[in-house]
C-alpha positions, 0 to 999 in steps of 0.5 A, a space after each residue: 616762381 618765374 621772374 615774370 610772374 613775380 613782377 606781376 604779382 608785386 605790380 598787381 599787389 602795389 595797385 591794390 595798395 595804392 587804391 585802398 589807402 590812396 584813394 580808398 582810404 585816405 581819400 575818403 575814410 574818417 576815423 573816429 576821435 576823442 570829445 574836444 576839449 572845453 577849451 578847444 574850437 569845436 572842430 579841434 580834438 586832442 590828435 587833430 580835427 572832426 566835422 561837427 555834424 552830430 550824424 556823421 559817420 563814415 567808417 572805414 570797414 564799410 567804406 573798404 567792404 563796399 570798394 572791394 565787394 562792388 561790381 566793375 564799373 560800367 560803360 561811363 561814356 564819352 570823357 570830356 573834351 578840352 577846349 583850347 586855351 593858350 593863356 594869351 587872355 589869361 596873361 592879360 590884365 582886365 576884368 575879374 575871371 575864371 578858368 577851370 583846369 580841371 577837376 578842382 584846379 581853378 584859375 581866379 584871376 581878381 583884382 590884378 591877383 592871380 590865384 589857383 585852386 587845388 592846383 594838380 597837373 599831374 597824371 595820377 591822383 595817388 603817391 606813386 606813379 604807376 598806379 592810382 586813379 588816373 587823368 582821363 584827359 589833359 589840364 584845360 591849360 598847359 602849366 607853361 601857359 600860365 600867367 604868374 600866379 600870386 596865390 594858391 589855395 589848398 583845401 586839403 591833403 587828399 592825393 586829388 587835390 594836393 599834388 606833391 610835383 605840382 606845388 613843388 614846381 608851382 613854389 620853384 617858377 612862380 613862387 606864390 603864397 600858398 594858403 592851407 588849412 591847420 596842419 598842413 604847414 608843416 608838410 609844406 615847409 618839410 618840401 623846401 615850400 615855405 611861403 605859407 600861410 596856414 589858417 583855421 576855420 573862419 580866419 582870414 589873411 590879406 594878399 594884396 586887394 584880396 581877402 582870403 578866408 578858410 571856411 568849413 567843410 565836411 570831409 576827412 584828411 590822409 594821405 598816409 595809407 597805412 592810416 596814421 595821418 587820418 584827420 590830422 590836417 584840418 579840411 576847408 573851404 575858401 572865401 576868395 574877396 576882392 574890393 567888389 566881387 566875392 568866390 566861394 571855392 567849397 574844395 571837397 566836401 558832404 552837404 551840411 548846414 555850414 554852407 548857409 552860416 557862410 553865405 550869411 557871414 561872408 556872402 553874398 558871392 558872386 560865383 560858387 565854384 561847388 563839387 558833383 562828382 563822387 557821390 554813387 557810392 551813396 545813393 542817397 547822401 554821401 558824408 564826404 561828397 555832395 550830390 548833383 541836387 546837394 549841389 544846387 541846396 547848397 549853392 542856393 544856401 550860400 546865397 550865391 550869383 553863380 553856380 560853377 561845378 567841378 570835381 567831376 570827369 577828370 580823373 579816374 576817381 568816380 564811378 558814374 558816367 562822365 555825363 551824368 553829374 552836369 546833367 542831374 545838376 541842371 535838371 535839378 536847377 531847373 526844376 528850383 528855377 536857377 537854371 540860368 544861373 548855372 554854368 557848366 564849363 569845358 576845361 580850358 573854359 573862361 568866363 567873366 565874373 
């Protein structure tokens, strides 16, 4: 067999791999686990954690015999374009703000306290760097233009919200606390990071005039992509508090009932940062993913001021056209009547709050 052609094939085969279990798999699968324990939280079982929605499923053969028997993608359209921003506001002191990155990477600034979100500056969403869901377009402000970040929030271990090179060099120029679900500690403290605080569903920690706390989600957990990590690390949501403004930030997650048990023990919020990007594999209601609609359901059940959408046209993840998601977002806030309540954000964009 030619040299050539051998290099090609391992590439191809490598692609392959890394898609199924990167993104695929430990993206988005959920493996079955054994009924808790009497004396366990509902969402722990014996090797890890689970949704607590009785009608969840996601499997994993029919989540791999749709990726691999479904036709090529069409014309998704025109990416988005960034909006310029070199930080100079953002290293100003001043009123409560917020900056999309990018995909889920926020910039909360509250109370003096700086925080990110699912930080990822990196150019792919997957283990290795030459394969993998990549960046469509660059992070709405360069990692050097940052203000000094006080705290990072981790939703869970997914390769597109949790970025190895990005916490690393995060934990190196600016040496935050980060705040990660149950589990996820050890993976942190096993790469040099040890200023963590880990959390479970509804505890809270202090970070200044802040209160962060972890509240659920519905998703899965994995990075490994021979599956022997699947839903080890818990997943979550965050409750973001300052002394007079609230943030949810729902991470990745389906549409379930415990958006409203949040709004009703932590709001009411002021913004809700809430995903609506990823759910065609679906066409109906994804497990893992919420819808454009889902999204205003759930913005609606937390009882909160604003609507800020993310998890959509960043990354080389999803299958809809990049101006889909924002469009059925605020058709659908149009028709409950919150549209004015919506607003859609160009990465590298600032509002107040």
């Amino acid at each position: 067999m030619p040299r050539l052609f051998r290099r090609r094939t391992t590439h191809l085969v490598a692609a392959v791999l890394v898609s199924l279990g990167a993104f695929t798999l430990a993206d988005l699968v959920s493996v079955p686990e054994p009924v808790p324990a009497s004396d366990r939280p509902a969402h722990h079982v014996a090797r890890g954690f689970r949704n607590l929605d009785p009608r969840y499923a996601y499997p994993v053969t029919a989540r791999v015999a749709h990726v691999v028997g479904r036709r090529a993608a069409i014309d998704r359209g025109r990416p988005l374009e960034v909006l310029p921003n070199d930080g100079t506001a953002l290293r100003a002191r001043g009123a409560p703000r917020l900056t999309w990155i990018g995909h889920s990477t926020f910039l909360v600034q509250l109370d003096g306290v700086n925080v990110l979100t699912d930080p990822h500056w990196g150019t792919r969403t997957s283990p290795v760097g030459f394969a993998g869901p990549r960046r469509l377009l660059p992070p709405g402000v360069r990692f050097e233009d940052l203000p000094r970040i006080h705290a990072v929030v981790i939703s869970h271990d997914h390769y597109d919200h949790l970025d190895l090179e990005t916490v690393t060099r995060l934990a190196r120029a600016h040496r935050p606390t980060f705040f990660v679900p149950l589990g996820l500690k050890a993976w942190f403290v096993g790469g040099g990071i040890r200023d963590v605080v880990e959390l479970d569903w509804w505890q809270s920690s202090r970070l200044g005039p802040l209160t962060i706390t972890c509240t659920p989600a519905q998703h899965s957990s994995g990075r490994s992509i021979t599956l022997t990590d699947q839903n080890r690390r818990l997943w979550s949501s965050w409750a973001i508090a300052g002394t007079r403004r609230r943030l949810y930030f729902a991470g990745d997650t389906g549409y379930f009932a415990g958006f409203a048990d949040i709004g009703r023990r932590l709001g009411p919020f002021d913004v809700a940062a809430l995903p609506i990007g990823g759910y065609s594999d679906y066409p109906d209601h994804h497990p893992n993913h919420v819808s454009p609609e889902e999204s205003v359901r759930a913005f609606e059940d937390l009882g909160a001021g604003r609507l800020v959408p993310m998890h959509w046209g960043t990354f080389e993840l999803n299958r809809e056209p990049y101006g889909e998601p924002p469009a059925r977002l605020l058709r659908e806030a149009r028709r409950r009547g919150v549209a004015d309540s919506v607003s859609v954000l160009r990465p590298g964009q600032t509002i107040r709050w």
